[in-house]
C-alpha positions, -999 to 999 in steps of 0.1 A, spaced: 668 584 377 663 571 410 684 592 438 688 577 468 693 610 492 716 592 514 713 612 542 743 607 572 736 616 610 758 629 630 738 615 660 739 603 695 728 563 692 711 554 722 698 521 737 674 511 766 681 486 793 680 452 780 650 429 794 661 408 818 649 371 827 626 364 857 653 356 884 629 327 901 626 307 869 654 279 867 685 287 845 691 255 817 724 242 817 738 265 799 731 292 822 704 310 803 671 313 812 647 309 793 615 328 789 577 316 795 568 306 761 603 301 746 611 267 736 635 244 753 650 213 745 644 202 781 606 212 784 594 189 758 590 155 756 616 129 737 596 119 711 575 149 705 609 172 705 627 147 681 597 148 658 591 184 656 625 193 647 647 197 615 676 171 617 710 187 625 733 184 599 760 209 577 743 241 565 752 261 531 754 299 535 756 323 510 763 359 516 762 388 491 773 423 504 774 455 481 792 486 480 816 457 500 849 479 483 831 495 452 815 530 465 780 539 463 763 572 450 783 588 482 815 579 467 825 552 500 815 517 503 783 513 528 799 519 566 805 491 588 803 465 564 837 449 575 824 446 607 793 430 593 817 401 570 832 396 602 805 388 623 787 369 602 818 349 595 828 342 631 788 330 640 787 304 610 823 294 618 814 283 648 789 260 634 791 233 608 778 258 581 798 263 543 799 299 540 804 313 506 810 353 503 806 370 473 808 410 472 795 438 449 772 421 425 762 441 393 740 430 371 709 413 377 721 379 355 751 376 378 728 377 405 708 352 391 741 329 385 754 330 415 720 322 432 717 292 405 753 279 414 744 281 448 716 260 447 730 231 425 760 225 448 736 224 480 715 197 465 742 182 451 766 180 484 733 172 504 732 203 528 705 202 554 697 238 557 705 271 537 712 307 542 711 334 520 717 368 533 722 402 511 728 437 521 727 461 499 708 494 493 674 493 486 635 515 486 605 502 488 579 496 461 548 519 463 512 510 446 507 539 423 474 547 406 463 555 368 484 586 370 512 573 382 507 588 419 512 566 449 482 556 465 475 561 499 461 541 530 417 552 539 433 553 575 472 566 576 471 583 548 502 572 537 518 557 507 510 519 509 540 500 502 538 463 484 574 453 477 609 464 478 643 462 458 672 454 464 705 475 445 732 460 429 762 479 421 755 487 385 742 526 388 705 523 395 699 485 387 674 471 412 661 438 420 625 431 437 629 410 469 597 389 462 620 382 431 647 366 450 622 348 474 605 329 443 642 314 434 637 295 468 605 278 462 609 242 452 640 244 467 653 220 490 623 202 499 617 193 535 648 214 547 652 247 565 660 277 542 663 314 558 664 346 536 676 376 552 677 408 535 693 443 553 682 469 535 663 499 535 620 496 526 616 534 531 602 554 503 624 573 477 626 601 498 638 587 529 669 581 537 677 544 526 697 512 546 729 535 542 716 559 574 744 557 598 744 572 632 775 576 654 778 570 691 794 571 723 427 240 594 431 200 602 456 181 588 457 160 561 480 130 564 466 114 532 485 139 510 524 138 503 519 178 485 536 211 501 533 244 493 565 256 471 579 278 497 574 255 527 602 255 554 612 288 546 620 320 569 619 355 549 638 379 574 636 420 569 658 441 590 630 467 593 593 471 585 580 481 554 585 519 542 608 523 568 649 527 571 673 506 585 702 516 604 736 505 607 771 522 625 808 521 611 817 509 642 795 473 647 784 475 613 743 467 609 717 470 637 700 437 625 734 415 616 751 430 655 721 418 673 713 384 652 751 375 650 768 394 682 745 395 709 722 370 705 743 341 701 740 326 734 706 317 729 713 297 700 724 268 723 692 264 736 664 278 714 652 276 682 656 302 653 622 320 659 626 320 692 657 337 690 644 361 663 621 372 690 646 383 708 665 401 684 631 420 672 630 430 712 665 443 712 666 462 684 629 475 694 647 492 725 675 510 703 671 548 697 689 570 675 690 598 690 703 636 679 710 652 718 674 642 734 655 639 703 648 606 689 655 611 655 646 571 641 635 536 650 642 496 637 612 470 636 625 439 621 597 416 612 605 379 599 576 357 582 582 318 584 564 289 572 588 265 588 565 231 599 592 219 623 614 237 647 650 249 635 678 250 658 713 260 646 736 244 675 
């Protein structure tokens, strides 16, 4: 049986100084400045901007969270994942987005039927773009060889990693992620869909997503074909074989910063743009036990998005 070795820090969480703007470059309207290479509505042309980006319109969100009130192998639900139902909640409130929660998922069919439900009431009511987001446990997937041991990378000599599962609440039932991802293709054609999974990608014997620290070629226009998972964003909280953190206090590194912090940059800049900046934040954050730095968060995001997606 798979044991998760949850593994709790009683830690110091420390952060370095956010980046700030250059002060000579000329605030937008809103007050924000925006960054050499970051898109603006203002910098681009009418025609070009209108035609690179995804209509606006009302966006479909759903949201699975487990160990939500059941309690994992520790005996508790996951920490801070109030704080994450509430953040989440209070960004897509904001915006013209159907958000539907559902907690604790156990089996790998009710997965699938919730998914499938999901789907046939956002084509149905016509939704322009489409969240999913689930945070959960989870390990990565390790290439093994003829004997079963994991095979390791010529030059890091470490275990190479090719996939990761997600837990649902039944006791070690797992779900791969590139399992998920494949209910998506075909899906919504011509319309935005993101994918955001926060959970752990560390080997078995790391401490998984449950960590918690404490602290103070040319185009071709003659073809009408796309690729079945066109216009799609695949969003990781952390790299591959590593462990994502979260605090019981603001919840999840990757939901505080996406949510929380970077919100103000929604009115101006597209999704990748802002998941820049959220990959830069989180960069800067330390855990930290006294003066030693005890663990790091790279998100990474994928996209094959072909126009620009702006939430506000």
């Amino acid at each position: 049986m798979y044991d998760l070795n949850t593994v709790f820090l009683s830690v110091m969480e420390a952060i370095e100084p956010e980046p700030t703007c250059d002060v000579n470059r000329k605030p937008s309207s809103s007050g924000l400045q925006t960054l050499p290479g970051l898109s603006s509505q203002e910098d681009q042309p009418d025609m070009t901007w209108e035609r690179m980006c995804f209509p606006r319109g009302r966006g479909y969100v759903l949201y699975i969270s487990n160990f939500f009130e059941k309690p994992d192998h520790t005996g508790e639900p996951r920490a801070g994942v109030h704080h994450d139902k509430n953040n989440i909640c209070d960004f897509f409130g904001g915006l013209d987005y159907k958000l539907n929660f559902r907690s604790d998922v156990e089996t790998r069919e009710e997965l699938w039927n919730i998914i499938g439900k999901a789907k046939k009431r956002v084509e149905k009511k016509k939704y322009t773009s489409f969240f999913l987001i689930i945070s959960s446990h989870g390990k990565g997937i390790t290439l093994k060889d003829e004997s079963g041991d994991d095979v390791l990378d010529d030059v890091t000599h470490k275990p190479v990693f090719v996939s990761e599962d997600i837990q649902l609440v039944n006791e070690d039932t797992f779900v791969r992620v590139d399992e998920i991802v494949s209910q998506f293709e075909n899906f919504l054609i011509d319309k935005p869909k993101v994918l955001i999974f926060q959970a752990c990608r560390s080997s078995p014997s790391k401490p998984d997503d449950s960590s918690k620290v404490y602290y103070t070629g040319q185009e071709n226009s003659s073809s009408v074909t796309v690729p079945t998972n066109v216009d799609m964003v695949v969003i990781q909280d952390t790299s591959k074989g590593q462990s994502g953190y979260r605090n019981e206090n603001i919840g999840a590194w990757m939901f505080h910063y996406m949510f929380v912090k970077a919100k103000p940059f929604y009115e101006k800049e597209h999704l990748l743009d802002v998941l820049t900046r959220v990959n830069d934040m989180i960069s800067r954050r330390n855990a930290q036990d006294g003066k030693k730095i005890i663990g790091k968060q790279m998100p990474c995001f994928t996209s094959t998005l072909t126009k620009f997606f702006h939430l506000k």
